[in-house]
C-alpha positions in Angstrom: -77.4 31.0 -1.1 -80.8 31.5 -3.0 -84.0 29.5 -1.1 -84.8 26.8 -3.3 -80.5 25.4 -3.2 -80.8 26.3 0.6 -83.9 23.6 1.4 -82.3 21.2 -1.0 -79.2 21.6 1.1 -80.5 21.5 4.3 -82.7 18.5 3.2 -79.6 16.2 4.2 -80.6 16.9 7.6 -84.2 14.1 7.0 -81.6 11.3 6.8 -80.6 12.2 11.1 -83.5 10.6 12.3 -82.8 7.5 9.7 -79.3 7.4 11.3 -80.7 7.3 15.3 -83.1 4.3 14.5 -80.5 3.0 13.7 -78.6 3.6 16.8 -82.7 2.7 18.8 -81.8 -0.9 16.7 -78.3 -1.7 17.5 -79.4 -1.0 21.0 -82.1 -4.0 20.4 -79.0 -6.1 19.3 -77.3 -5.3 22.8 -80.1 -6.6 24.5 -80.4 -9.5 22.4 -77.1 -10.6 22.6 -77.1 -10.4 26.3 -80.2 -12.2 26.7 -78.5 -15.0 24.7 -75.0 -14.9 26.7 -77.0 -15.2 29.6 -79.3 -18.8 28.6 -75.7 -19.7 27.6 -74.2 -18.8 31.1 -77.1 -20.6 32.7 -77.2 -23.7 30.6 -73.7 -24.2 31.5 -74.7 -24.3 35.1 -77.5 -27.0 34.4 -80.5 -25.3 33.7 -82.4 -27.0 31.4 -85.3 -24.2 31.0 -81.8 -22.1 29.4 -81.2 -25.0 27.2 -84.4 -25.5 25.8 -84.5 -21.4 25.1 -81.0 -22.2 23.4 -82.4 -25.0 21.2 -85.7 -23.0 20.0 -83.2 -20.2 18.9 -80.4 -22.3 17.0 -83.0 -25.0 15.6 -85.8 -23.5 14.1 -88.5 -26.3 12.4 -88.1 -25.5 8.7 -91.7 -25.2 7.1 -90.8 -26.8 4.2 -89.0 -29.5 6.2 -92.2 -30.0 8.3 -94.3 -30.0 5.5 -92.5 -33.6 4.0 -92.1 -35.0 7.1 -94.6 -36.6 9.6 -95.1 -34.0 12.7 -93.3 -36.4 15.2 -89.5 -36.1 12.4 -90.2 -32.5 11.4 -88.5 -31.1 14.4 -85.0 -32.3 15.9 -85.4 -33.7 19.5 -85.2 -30.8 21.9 -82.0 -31.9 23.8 -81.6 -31.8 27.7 -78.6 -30.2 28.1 -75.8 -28.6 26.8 -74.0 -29.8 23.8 -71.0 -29.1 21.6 -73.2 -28.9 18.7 -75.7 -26.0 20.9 -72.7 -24.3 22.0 -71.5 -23.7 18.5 -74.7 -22.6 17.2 -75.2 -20.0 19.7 -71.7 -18.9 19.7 -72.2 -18.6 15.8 -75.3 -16.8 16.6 -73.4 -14.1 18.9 -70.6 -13.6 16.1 -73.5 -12.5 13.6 -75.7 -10.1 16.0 -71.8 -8.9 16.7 -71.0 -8.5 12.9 -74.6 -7.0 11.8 -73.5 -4.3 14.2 -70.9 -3.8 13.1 -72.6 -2.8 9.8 -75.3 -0.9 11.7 -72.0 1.1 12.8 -70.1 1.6 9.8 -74.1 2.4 7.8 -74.6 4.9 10.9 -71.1 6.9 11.2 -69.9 6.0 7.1 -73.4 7.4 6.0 -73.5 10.2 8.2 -70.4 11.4 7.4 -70.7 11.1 3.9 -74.1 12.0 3.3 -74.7 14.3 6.5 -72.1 16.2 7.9 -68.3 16.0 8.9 -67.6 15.0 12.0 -64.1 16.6 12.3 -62.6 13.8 14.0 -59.2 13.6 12.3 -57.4 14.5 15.5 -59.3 12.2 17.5 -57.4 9.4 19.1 -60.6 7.0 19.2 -61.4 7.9 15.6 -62.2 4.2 13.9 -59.4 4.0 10.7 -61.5 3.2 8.4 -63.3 6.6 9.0 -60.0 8.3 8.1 -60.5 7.7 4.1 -64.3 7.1 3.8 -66.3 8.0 1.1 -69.2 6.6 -1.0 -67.1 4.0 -3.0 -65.2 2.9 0.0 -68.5 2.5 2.1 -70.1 0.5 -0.5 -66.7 -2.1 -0.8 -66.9 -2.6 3.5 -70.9 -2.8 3.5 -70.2 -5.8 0.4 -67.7 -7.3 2.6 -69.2 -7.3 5.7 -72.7 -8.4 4.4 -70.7 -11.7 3.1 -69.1 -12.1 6.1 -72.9 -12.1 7.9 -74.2 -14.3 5.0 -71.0 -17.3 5.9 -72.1 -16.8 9.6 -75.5 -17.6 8.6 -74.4 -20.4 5.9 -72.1 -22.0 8.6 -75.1 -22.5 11.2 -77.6 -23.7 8.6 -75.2 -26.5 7.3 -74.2 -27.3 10.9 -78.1 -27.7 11.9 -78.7 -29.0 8.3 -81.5 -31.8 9.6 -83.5 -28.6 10.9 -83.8 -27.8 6.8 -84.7 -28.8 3.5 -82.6 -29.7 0.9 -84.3 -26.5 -1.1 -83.9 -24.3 1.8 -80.0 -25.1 1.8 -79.6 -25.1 -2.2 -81.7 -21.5 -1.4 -78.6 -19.8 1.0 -76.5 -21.4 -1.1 -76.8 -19.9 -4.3 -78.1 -16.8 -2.3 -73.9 -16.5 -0.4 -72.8 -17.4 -4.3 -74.7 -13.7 -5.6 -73.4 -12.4 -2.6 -69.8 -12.7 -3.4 -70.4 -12.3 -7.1 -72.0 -8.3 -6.3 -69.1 -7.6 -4.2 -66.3 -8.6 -6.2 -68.3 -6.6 -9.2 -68.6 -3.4 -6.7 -64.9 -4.2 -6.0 -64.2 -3.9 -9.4 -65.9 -0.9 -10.8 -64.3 0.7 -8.2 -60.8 0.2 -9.0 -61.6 0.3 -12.6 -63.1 3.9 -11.6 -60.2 5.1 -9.3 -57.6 5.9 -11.8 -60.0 8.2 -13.5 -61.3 9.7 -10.6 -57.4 10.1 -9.9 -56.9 12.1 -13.4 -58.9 14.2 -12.7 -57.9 15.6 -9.7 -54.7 15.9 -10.9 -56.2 17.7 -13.9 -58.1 20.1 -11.6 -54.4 20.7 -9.4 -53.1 21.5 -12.4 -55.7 24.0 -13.5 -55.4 25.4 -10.1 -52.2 26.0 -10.4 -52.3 27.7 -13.6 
């Protein structure tokens, strides 16, 4: 291989350290969500120093909110222990960090893979399934679906907490979860509308192989 196709080439290689900062952030995710399990642990037990932790984590003061309101109604009343209502949020809270790393995991291996190297692990009994058929079209479809399914979470806790927001704030995520879904089910279908092509065409090459 001449130079100049050999550095393009090799160039693939800048994305690895993309990739492990990745890894560096999931890691910050791990630790997060402990540190959360652990004020919910806690709180269960009584402490109240846990529960207010929980509450300024689930029921941020919304600028706008504060901005209308008089300073003593812009915030909800920081409760003194544990309620269903806390418990759902943080729970809620958990699921996300849980699902975005699940993205950071399917970006990390999915890209890798694709744009990186193979990782030759067909015969590997741990190898994830969706691994098994990945490729740039597939990755983008899963990274659609599982940025919608990060975008609910996040609807779900704002309409739960909704006296901790604005009415333009909710109307905001809203129409925001509504593009959301609209993207993915375009990506969805430009890829199936592209499939059967893509499919002709390696059957065209077989044949020509054949031949």
């Amino acid at each position: 291989m001449r130079p100049l196709p050999y550095t393009i080439f090799f160039s693939r290689w800048l994305q690895l350290p993309l990739y492990l900062g990745l890894i560096v952030a999931q890691c910050v995710y791990v630790f997060h969500f402990w540190v959360e399990l652990v004020h919910l642990i806690e709180a269960a037990f009584g402490s109240a120093d846990a529960v207010r932790a929980i509450a300024a984590s689930v029921q941020p003061c919304d600028a706008a909110q504060m901005a209308a309101k008089s300073p003593a109604q812009a915030c909800p009343v920081v409760p003194t222990k544990l309620t269903e209502t806390l418990i759902m949020l943080l729970v809620l809270g958990l699921i996300d960090v849980v699902m975005i790393s699940n993205l950071l995991i399917m970006v990390i291996i999915g890209g890798y893979e694709t744009f990186v190297s193979r990782m030759n692990l067909e015969n590997h009994p741990d190898q994830p399934e969706w691994l098994s058929h990945v490729n740039a079209s597939v990755l983008k479809v899963k990274l659609a679906t599982a940025i919608i399914g990060i975008s609910s979470i996040h609807l779900l806790k704002t309409f739960i907490n909704a006296e901790s927001y604005s009415e333009k704030t909710l109307i905001a995520q809203t129409v925001i979860h509504v593009v959301f879904l609209l993207s993915a089910i375009s990506i969805a279908l430009t890829d199936r509308l592209m499939a059967p092509a893509e499919h002709e065409a390696k059957a065209i090459d077989g044949r020509l192989n054949n031949d």
